[in-house]
C-alpha positions as CSV (number, residue, x, y, z in Angstrom):
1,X,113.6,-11.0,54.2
2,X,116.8,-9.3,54.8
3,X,119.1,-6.3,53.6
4,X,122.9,-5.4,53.6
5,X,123.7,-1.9,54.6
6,X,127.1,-1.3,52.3
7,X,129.2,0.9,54.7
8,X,126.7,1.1,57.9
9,X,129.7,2.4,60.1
10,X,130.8,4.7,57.8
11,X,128.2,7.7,58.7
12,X,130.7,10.5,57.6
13,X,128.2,12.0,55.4
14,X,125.9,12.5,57.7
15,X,128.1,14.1,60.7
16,X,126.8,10.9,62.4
17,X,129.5,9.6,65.4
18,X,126.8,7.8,67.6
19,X,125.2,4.7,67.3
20,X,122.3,4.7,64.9
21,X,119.2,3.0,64.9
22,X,117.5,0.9,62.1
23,X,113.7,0.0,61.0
24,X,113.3,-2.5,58.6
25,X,109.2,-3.3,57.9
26,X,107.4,-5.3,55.4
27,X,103.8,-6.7,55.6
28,X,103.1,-5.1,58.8
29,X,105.8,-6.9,60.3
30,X,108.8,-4.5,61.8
31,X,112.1,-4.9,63.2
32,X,114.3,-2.6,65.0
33,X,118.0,-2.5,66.3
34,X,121.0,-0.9,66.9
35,X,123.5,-1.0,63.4
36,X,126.6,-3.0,63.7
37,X,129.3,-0.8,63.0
38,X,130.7,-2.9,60.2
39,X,131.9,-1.9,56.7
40,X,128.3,-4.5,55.6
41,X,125.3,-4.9,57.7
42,X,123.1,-7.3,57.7
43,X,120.1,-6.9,59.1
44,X,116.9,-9.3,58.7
45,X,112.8,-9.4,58.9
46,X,111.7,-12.7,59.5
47,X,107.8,-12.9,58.4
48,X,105.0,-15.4,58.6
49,X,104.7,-18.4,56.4
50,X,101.6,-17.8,55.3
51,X,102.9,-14.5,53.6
52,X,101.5,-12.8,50.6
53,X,104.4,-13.3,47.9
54,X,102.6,-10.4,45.8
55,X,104.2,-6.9,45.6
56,X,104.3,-4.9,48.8
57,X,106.6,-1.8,50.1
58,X,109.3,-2.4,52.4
59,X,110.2,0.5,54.4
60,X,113.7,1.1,56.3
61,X,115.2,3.8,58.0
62,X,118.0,4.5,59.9
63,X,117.7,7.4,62.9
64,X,119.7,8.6,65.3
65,X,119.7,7.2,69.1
66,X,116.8,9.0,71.3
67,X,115.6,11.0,67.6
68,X,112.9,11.1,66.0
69,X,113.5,12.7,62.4
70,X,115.3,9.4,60.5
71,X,118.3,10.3,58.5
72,X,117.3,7.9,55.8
73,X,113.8,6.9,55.4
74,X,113.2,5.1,51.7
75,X,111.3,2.3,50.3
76,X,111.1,0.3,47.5
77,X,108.0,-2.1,45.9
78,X,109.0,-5.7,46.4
79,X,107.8,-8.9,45.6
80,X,108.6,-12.2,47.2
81,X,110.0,-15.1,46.2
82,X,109.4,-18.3,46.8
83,X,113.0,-20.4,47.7
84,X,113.1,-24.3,49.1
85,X,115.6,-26.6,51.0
86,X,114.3,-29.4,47.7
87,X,112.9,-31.5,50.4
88,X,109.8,-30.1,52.6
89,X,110.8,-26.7,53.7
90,X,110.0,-23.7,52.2
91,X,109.8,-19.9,52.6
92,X,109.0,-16.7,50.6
93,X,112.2,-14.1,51.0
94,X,113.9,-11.3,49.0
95,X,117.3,-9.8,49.5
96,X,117.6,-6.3,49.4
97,X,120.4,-3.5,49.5
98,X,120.9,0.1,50.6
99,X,124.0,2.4,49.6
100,X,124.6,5.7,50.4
101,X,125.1,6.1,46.2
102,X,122.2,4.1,45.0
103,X,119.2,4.3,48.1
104,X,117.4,1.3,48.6
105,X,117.7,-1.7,45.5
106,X,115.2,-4.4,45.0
107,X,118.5,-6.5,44.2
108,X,121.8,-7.1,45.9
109,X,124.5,-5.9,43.8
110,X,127.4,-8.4,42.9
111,X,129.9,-6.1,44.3
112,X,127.9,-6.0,47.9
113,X,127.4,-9.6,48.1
114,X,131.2,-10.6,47.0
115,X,132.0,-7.9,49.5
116,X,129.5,-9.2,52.1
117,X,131.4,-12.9,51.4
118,X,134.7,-11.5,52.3
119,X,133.7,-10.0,55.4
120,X,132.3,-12.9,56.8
121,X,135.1,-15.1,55.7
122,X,137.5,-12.6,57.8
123,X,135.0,-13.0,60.9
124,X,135.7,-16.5,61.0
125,X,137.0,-18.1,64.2
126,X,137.7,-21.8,62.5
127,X,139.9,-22.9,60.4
128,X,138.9,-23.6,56.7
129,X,138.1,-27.3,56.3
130,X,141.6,-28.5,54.2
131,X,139.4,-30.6,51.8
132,X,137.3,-27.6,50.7
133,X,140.0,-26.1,49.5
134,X,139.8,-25.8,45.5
């Protein structure tokens, strides 16, 4: 399972200038970290195979260093779903998004992911491949 953060460095609204923390849980599984300050965050919960696809809440919140009180704490019901490579691999996953205007979404906006795109486009340290070019 993973999430995008839209504007995770941007913490101007919440007087924020340290690093912040994040929690991301789902079927008793957790992950923590530090948040990347990027414009887009990605930040992902890997979880058994054996998974239950059925609806289930997802939790994340995003604290301060060395606090305890979170300065966003939200969830959202989610179900999985089931995605495959067309030959012998598959896994259960859902995308999910968080935005200061809109709180926690069950679905990545259009916007966030074309943004997301871009970001990780500039990040590049290659080259584009010529022939891929339209």
């Amino acid at each position: 399972m993973g999430g995008v953060q839209d504007d995770a460095g941007d913490v101007d609204q919440t007087g924020v200038v340290e690093p912040v923390q994040h929690e991301l849980c789902a079927r008793s599984e957790c992950v923590k970290g530090e948040l990347r300050k990027e414009r887009i965050t990605h930040v992902s919960l890997p979880l058994p195979h054996d998974v239950d696809p059925d609806s289930g809440p997802v939790r994340f919140r995003v604290t301060r260093q060395d606090e305890d009180r979170p300065l966003i704490d939200t969830s959202a019901d989610v179900r999985l779903v089931r995605q495959t490579d067309g030959c012998t691999s598959s896994a259960y996953n859902r995308g999910l998004a968080f935005t200061k205007e809109k709180g926690l979404m069950t679905k990545v906006p259009k916007a966030v992911s074309d943004a997301w795109g871009r970001q990780i486009r500039s990040q590049a340290t290659a080259d584009p491949d010529p022939a891929s070019a339209p």
